[in-house]
VOBA-1610 file (N, C-alpha, C; in pm, whole numbers, padded with zeros to 5 digits, always signed):
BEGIN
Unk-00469-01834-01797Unk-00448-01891-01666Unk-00418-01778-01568Unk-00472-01797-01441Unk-00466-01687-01349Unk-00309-01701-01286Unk-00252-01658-01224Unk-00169-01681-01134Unk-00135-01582-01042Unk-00068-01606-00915Unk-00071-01579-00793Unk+00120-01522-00832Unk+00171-01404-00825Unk+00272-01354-00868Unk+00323-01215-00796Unk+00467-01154-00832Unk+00512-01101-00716Unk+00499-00973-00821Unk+00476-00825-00750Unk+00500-00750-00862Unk+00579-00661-00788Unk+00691-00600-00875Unk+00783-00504-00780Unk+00772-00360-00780Unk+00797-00287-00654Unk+00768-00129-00642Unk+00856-00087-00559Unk+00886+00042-00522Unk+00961+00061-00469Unk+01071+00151-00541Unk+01198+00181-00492Unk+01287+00258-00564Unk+01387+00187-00589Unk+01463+00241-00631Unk+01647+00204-00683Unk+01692+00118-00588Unk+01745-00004-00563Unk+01789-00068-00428Unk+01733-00080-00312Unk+01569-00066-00316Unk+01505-00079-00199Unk+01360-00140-00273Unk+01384-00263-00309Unk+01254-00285-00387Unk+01146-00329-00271Unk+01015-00339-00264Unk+00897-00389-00220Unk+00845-00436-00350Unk+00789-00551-00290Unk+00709-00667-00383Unk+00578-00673-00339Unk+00462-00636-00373Unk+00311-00725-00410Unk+00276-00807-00438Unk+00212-00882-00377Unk+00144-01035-00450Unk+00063-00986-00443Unk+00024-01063-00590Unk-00069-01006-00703Unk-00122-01106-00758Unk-00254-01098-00776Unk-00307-01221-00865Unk-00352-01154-01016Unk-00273-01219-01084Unk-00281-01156-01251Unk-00302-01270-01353Unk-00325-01212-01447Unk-00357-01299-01576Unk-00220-01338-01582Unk-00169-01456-01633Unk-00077-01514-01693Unk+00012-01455-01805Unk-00099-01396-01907Unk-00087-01355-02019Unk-00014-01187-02043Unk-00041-01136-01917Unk-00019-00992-01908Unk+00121-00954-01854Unk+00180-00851-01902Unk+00336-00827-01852Unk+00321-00796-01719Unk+00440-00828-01656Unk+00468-00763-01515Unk+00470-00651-01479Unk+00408-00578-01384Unk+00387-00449-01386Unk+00271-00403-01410Unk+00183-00463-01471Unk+00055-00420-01571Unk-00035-00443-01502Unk-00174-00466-01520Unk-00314-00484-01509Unk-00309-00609-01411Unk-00358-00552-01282Unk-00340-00679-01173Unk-00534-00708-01156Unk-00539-00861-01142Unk-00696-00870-01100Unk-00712-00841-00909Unk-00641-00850-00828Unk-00654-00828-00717Unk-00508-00812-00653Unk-00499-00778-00547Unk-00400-00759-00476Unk-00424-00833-00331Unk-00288-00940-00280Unk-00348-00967-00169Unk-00242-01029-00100Unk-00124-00911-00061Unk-00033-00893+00035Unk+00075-00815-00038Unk+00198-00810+00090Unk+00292-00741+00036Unk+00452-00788+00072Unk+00531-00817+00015Unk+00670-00883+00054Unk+00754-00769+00113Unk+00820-00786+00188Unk+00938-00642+00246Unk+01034-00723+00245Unk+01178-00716+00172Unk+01286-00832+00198Unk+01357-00689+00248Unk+01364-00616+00276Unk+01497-00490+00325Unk+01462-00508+00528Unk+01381-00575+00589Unk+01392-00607+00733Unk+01494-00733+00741Unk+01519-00752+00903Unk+01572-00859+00893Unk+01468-00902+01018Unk+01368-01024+00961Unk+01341-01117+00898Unk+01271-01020+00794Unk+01231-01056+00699Unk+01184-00984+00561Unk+01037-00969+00682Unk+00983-00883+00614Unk+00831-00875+00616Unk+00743-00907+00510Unk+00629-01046+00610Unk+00575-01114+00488Unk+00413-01058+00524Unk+00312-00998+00458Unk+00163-00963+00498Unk+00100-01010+00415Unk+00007-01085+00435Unk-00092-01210+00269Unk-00201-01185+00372Unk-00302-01160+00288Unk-00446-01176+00335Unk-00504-01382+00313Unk-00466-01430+00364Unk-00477-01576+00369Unk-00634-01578+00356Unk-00735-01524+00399Unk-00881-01598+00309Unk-00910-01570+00168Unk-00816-01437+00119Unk-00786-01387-00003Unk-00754-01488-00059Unk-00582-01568-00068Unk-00518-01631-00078Unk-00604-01773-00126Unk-00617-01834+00002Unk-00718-01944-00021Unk-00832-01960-00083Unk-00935-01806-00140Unk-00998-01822-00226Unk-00986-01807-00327Unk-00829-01775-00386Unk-00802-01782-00512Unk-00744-01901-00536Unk-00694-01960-00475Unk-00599-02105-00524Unk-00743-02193-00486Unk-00834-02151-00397Unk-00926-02292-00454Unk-00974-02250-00570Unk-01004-02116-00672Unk-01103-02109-00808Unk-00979-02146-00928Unk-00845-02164-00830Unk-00723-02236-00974Unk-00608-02167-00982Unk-00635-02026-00897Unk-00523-01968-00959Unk-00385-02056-00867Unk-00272-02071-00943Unk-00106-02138-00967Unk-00029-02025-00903Unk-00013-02068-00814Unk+00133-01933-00730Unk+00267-01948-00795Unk+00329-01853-00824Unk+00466-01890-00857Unk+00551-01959-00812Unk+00664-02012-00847Unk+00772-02067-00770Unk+00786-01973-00654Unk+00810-01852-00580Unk+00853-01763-00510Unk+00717-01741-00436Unk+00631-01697-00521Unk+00497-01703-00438Unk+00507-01783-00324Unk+00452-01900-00441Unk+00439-02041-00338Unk+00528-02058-00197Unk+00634-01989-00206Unk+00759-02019-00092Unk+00676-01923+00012Unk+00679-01764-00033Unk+00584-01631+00028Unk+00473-01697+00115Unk+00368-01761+00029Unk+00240-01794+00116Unk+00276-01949+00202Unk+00393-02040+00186Unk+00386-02140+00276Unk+00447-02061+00430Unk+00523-01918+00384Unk+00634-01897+00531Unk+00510-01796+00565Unk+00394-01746+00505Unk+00308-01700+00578Unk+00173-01775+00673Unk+00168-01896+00609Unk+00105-02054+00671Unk-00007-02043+00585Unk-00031-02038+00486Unk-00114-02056+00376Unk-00112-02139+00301Unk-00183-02271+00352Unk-00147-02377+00269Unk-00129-02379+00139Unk-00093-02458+00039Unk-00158-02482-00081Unk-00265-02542-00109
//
């Protein structure tokens, strides 16, 4: 199963997150099938960047956003 997931980078206490669309099956961190935005929670309001036709053409071929995802792409206006 594909899914739509956050992957983290960044340093010691200043993480940045990727959404990432990855295999299900694969550890975090590892072998991503695409990349398609990036989370910043260290602004105040966080900084949210999603390529939304990206987005929308992966959740229409199936891929499942995470719990957190899912929150990521609704405050970026990306439907489900």
């Amino acid at each position: 199963m594909v899914k739509i997931r956050l992957n983290r980078v960044g340093q010691k206490k200043n993480a940045i997150y990727r959404v990432v669309v990855a295999d299900s099956r694969t550890a975090q961190g590892s072998k991503v099938i695409d990349q398609i935005g990036t989370y910043d929670p260290n602004f105040e309001p966080a900084k949210i960047v999603i390529d939304a036709e990206k987005a929308k053409k992966w959740i229409a071929n199936g891929a499942q956003p995470t719990e957190i995802a899912a929150k990521l792409l609704k405050a970026a206006g990306v439907e489900k």
